[in-house]
C-alpha positions in Angstrom: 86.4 51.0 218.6 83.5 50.3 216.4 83.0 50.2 212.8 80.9 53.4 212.6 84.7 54.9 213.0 86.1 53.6 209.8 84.3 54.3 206.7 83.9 51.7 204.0 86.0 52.0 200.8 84.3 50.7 197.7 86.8 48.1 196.2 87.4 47.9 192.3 86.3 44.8 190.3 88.3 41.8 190.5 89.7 40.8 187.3 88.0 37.1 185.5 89.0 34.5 187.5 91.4 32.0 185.6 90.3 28.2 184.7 92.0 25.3 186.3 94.6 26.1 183.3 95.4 29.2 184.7 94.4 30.9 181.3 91.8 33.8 181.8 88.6 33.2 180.6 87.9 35.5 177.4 85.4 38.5 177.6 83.5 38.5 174.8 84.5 41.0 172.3 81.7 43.6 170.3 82.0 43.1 166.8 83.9 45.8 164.8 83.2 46.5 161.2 86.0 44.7 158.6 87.5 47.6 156.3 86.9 46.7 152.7 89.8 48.0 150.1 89.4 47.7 146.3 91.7 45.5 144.3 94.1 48.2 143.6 96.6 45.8 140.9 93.8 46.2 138.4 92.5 49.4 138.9 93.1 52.2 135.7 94.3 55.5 137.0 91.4 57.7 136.7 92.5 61.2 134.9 93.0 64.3 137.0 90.1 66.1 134.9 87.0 63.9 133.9 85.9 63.4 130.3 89.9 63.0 129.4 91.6 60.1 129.0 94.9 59.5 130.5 97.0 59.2 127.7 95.5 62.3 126.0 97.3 65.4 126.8 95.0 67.9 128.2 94.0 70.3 125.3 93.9 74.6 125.9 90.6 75.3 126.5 89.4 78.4 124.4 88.2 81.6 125.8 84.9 81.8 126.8 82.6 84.3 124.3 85.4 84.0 121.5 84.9 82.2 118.5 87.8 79.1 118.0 89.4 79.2 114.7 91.2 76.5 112.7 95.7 77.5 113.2 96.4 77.8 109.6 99.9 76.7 108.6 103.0 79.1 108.9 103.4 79.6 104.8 104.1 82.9 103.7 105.2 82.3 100.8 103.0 79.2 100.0 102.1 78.4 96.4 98.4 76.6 96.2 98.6 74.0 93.4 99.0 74.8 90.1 96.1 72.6 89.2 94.0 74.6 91.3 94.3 77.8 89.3 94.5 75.7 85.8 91.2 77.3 83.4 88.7 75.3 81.6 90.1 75.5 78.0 93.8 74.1 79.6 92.4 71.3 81.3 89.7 70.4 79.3 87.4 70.3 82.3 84.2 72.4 83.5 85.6 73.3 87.0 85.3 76.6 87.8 88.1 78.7 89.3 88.4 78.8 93.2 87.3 82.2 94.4 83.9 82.5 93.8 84.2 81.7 89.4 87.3 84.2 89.7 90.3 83.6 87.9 92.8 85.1 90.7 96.6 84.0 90.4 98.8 83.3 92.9 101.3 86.0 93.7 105.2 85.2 93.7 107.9 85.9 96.4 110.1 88.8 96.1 113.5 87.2 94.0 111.3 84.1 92.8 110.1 82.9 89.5 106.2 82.9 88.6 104.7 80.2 89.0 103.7 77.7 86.1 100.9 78.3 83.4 101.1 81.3 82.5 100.2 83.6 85.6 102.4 85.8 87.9 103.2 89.5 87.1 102.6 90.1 83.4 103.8 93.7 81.5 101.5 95.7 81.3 100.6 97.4 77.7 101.6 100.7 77.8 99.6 103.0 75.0 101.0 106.3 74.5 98.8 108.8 73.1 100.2 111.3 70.9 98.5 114.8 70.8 98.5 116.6 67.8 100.3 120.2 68.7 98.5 123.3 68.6 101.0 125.5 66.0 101.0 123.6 62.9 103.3 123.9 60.8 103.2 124.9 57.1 102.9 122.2 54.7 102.2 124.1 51.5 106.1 125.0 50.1 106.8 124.2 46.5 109.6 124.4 43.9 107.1 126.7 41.4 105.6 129.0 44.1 109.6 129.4 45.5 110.9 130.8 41.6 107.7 132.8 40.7 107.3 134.7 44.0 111.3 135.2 44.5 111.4 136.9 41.1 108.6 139.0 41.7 109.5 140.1 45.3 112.9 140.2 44.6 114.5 137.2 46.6 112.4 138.2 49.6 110.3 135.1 49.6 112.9 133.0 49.4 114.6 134.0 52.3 111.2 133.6 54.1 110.6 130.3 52.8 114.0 129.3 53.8 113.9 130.7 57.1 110.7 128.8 57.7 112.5 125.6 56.7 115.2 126.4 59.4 113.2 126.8 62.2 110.4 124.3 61.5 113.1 121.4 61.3 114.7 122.6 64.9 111.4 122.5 66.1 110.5 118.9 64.7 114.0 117.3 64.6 116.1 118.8 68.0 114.3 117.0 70.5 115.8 114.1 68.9 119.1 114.5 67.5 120.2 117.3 70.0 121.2 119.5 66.9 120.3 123.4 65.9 121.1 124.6 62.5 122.2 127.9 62.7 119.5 130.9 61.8 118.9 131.0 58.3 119.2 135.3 58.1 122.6 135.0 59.9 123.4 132.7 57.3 122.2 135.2 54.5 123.7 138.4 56.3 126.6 137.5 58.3 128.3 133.9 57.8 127.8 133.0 54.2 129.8 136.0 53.2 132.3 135.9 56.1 133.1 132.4 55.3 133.3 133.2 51.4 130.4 131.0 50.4 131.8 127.8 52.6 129.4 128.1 55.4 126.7 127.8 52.8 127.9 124.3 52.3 128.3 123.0 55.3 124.8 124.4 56.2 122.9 123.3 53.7 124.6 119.5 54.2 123.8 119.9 57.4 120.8 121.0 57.1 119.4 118.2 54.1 121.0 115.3 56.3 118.9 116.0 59.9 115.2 116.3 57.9 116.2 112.8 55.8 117.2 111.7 59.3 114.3 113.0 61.1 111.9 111.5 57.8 113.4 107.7 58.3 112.9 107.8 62.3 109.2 108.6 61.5 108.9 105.7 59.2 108.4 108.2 56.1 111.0 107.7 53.2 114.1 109.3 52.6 113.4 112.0 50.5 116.6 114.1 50.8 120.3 113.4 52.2 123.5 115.0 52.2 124.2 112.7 48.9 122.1 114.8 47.2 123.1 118.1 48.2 126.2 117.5 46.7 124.9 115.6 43.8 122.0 117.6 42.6 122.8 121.3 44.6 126.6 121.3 43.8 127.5 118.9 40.7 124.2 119.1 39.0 125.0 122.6 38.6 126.6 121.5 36.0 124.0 120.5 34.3 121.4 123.8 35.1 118.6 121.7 36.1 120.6 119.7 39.7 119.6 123.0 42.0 116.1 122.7 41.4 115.9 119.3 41.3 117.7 119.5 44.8 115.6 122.2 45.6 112.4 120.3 45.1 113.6 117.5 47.2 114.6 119.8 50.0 111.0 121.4 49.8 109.3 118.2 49.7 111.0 116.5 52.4 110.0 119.3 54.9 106.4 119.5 53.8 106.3 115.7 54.6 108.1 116.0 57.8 105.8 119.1 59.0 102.6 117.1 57.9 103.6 114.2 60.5 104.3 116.8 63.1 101.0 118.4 62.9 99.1 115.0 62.9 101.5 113.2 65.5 103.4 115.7 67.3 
């Protein structure tokens, strides 16, 4: 057989042969690059956002297109100083007041006590006005005109007259004392002679003790009292002259009252 027959097999490379030592003899080797790592025992921890430091804790960043606003303290029922609202003439200084020159003072908690110099709620003045009524009363009676006119109309103008004592003294003195003296014609026609004459007394006490009363809570002095229906009207009957002296007291009395109710009310 010939070689044409059998085809030739490429063989594989031999490995290096080995020295007399029977080591292999080293291939040369292509340089690799050396890794370089950073000293990492003194190396700061770098923060996890830049521009903050790492023992800073990360602040809230604000909205974007709103304005930031200093947080004011939780106080609701916070007092500023009381220097602070103290005025010129007390301190014997020329600051202004805070608020713009204002004198404002500080308001106080519901159940608390005002704060020091002088400010917190003050009373307010109160002025009532008094308006003068619009039927005034007659303020012309006297002792002369009661006599002269009685005699000549025969006792009619005295029962006027003392009608218009009786209901101008309801009028003045009832909204305050609560008492009504009776009518003065029932008086005349029906209860003076019912009663014998004692229901004129008890009137007429009656009667002389509400306008002194009503005269002393106006200010005015006591011109008449009880005392001196029984002094002058009853006793000083004795003498002639103690009716008309109690008569003129009783007729001044109510002019003074009556001229204070048309000027007062």
């Amino acid at each position: 057989m010939t070689d044409n027959m059998h085809p030739q097999i490429p063989m594989p490379a031999l490995p290096p042969r080995p020295d007399d030592t029977g080591a292999a003899t080293p291939q040369p080797a292509s340089p690799q690059p050396t890794p370089t790592y950073p000293d990492t025992a003194n190396v700061t921890p770098q923060p996890e956002y830049p521009g903050l430091s790492a023992a800073t804790p990360q602040a809230q960043q604000p909205y974007p297109g709103y304005p930031t606003y200093p947080e004011q303290p939780a106080q609701p029922y916070g007092q500023p100083p009381s220097s602070a609202y103290t005025s010129p003439a007390a301190s014997g200084t020329s600051t202004p007041p805070p608020y713009g020159g204002v004198d404002v003072p500080p308001s106080t908690p519901a159940g608390g006590t005002p704060p020091p110099n002088g400010y917190g709620p003050q009373p307010i003045p109160v002025t009532v006005v008094q308006q003068a009524p619009a039927y005034k009363l007659k303020t012309n009676r006297g002792l002369l005109k009661y006599i002269l006119l009685g005699l000549i109309t025969f006792g009619i103008y005295d029962i006027v007259v003392m009608y218009d004592v009786t209901e101008s003294t309801n009028m003045v003195a009832t909204p305050h004392d609560g008492r009504k003296s009776t009518n003065y014609l029932l008086m005349f026609f029906l209860f003076g002679w019912l009663s014998l004459g004692i229901a004129w007394l008890v009137w007429y006490s009656n009667l002389s003790d509400r306008i002194g009363n009503e005269l002393q809570r106006r200010g005015m002095p006591r011109e008449v009292s009880m005392a001196d229906f029984w002094l002058w009207g009853i006793l000083g009957s004795l003498i002639i002259v103690g009716p008309f002296i109690y008569l003129h007291k009783l007729l001044k009395a109510t002019n003074l009252m009556c001229e204070d109710y048309n000027a007062r009310g």
